[in-house]
N, C-alpha and C positions, 0 to 999 in steps of 0.2 A: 202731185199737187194736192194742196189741203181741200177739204173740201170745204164748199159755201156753207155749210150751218155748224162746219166746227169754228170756220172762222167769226161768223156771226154772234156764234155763243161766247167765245171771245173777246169781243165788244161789251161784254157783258158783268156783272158778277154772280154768285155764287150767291148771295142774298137773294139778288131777281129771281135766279131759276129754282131756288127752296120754297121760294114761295109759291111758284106757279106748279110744281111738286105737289103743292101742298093743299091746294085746289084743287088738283085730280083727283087727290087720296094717294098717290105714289109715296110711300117712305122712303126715297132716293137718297136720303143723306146719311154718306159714312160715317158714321157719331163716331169721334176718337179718334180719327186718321187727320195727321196736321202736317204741313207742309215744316220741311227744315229750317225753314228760312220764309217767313211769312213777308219779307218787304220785297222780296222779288219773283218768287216763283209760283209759275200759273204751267196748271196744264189743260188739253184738251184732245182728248182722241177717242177712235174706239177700242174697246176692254180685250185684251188677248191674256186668255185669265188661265189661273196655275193654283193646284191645289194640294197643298203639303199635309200629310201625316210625319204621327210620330215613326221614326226609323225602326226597318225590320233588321235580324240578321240573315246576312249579312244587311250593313246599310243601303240604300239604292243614291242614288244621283241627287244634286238638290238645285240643280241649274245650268243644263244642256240644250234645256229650249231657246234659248236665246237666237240660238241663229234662226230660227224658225218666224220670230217676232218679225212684221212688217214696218220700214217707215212709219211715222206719225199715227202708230197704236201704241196705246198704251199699258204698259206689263203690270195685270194684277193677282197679286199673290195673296191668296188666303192661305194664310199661318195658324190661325184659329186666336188672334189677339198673343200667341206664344210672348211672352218677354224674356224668354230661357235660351235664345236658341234663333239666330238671324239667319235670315232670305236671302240676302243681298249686299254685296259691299264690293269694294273698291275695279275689280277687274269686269263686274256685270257694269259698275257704271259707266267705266271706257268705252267696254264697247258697244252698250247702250245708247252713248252718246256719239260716238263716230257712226253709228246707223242710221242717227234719225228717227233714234225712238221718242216718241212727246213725252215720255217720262213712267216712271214708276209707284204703286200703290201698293201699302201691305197692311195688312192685318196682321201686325207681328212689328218685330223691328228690321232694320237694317245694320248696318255696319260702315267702318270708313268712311265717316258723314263727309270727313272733311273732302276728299276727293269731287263728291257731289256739291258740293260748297263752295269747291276752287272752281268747278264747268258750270256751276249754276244752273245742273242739268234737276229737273224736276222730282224731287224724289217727296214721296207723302208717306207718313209713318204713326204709328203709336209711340215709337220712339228710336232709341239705336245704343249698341253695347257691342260690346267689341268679343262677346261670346258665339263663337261660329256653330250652327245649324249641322254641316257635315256627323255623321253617325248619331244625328238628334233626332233631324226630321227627312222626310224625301217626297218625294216629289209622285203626289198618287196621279193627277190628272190634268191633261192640259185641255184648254177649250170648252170645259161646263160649266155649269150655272156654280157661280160660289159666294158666299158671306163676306162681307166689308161692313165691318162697323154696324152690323144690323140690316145693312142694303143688300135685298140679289141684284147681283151683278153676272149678266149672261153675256155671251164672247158678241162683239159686235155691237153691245151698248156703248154710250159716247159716257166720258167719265171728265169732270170739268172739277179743275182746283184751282184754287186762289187763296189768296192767306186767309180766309175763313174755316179753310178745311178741302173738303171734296165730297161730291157727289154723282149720282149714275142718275142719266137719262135712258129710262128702257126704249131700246131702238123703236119697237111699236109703237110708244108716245112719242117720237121724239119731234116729228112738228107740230104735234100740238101742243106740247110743253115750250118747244121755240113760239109760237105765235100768243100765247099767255103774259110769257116773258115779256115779248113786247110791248104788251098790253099796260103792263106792270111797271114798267120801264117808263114808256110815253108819262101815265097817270102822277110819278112820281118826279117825273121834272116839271110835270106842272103846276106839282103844287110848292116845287121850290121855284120857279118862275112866279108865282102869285104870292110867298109870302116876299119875295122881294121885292115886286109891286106893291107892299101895302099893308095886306090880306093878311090877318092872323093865321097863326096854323090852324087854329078850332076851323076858321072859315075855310081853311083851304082844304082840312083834311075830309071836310062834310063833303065838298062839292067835287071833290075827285075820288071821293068813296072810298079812301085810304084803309079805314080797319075793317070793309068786304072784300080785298084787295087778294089775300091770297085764303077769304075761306070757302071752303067744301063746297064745291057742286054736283059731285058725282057721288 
């Protein structure tokens, strides 16, 4: 079963939780990683992370973890931003998708978009080429702390996309980045509840304290 504050975050956007991020001082946001398909694809799980070098010889593997992957975690691949040389394409999505993975993240490209396109299984990219990775890159470590778009991302962080992009909630912050959100959340329907009442936005954005809303406290 999902859990209660993946689902909650859910409820949510990718805007809210940047900015309650952003209040901590957490850099959570993957700069550069975009979903394939920004009108339908959201993910949300935690991070079951993979970290590629460039290939030795001989080459080594570059995606036999797979079966290792849990239901509703999410596979994050630090590529190192590579554009030369894909993580991921059409047979990782199958059976990604017949597991029950919440979807995929890379620092790099993928491959076979379309595949991911026809299941509408979640895949987040710098981009995709149909140049395959095998005897390029391989596969140095599964389960450490790795690089996304400038974000660490350590195994067991919650990793939230939506057509904005994606970002990582460090598991240690992770309810008090959800109870922020909230926060943030509440304040910003209220002030679209008041200007439709009436109330300018000057007056609305004063009284709901709109541009303190996600700055620095820590």
């Amino acid at each position: 079963m999902t859990e209660a504050i993946i689902e909650e975050f859910l409820t949510m956007s990718t805007a809210t939780v940047s900015d309650a991020l952003d209040r901590l001082g957490i850099p959570g946001q993957c700069l550069g990683i975009k979903p394939l398909d920004p009108r339908t694809m959201r993910l949300c799980g935690r991070a079951f992370t993979i970290r590629m070098i460039p290939a030795e010889t001989p080459a080594g593997s570059v995606g036999d973890y797979i079966d290792e992957v849990k239901p509703g975690q999410v596979v994050v691949l630090d590529n190192q931003g590579r554009q030369n040389a894909t993580v991921w394409g059409d047979i990782l999505t199958a059976i990604a998708n017949r597991m029950g993975i919440a979807g995929t993240v890379i620092d790099g490209n993928c491959r076979d978009a379309h595949l991911a396109l026809g299941l509408n299984y979640p895949m987040f990219s710098r981009g995709w080429s149909m140049r395959t990775g095998k005897d390029r890159v391989q596969l140095e470590a599964k389960n450490v702390p790795v690089n996304i778009g400038d974000a660490l991302v350590c195994p067991g962080d919650i990793l939230f996309g939506d057509s904005d992009g994606v970002l990582c909630i460090p598991q240690k912050y992770e309810q008090e980045v959800l109870k922020i959100s909230r926060e943030i959340e509440l304040a910003e329907n209220a002030i679209r509840k008041a200007v439709e009442g009436g109330m300018t936005l000057l007056e609305a954005r004063t009284q709901f304290k709109y541009h303190s809303l996600q700055t620095r406290t820590k």
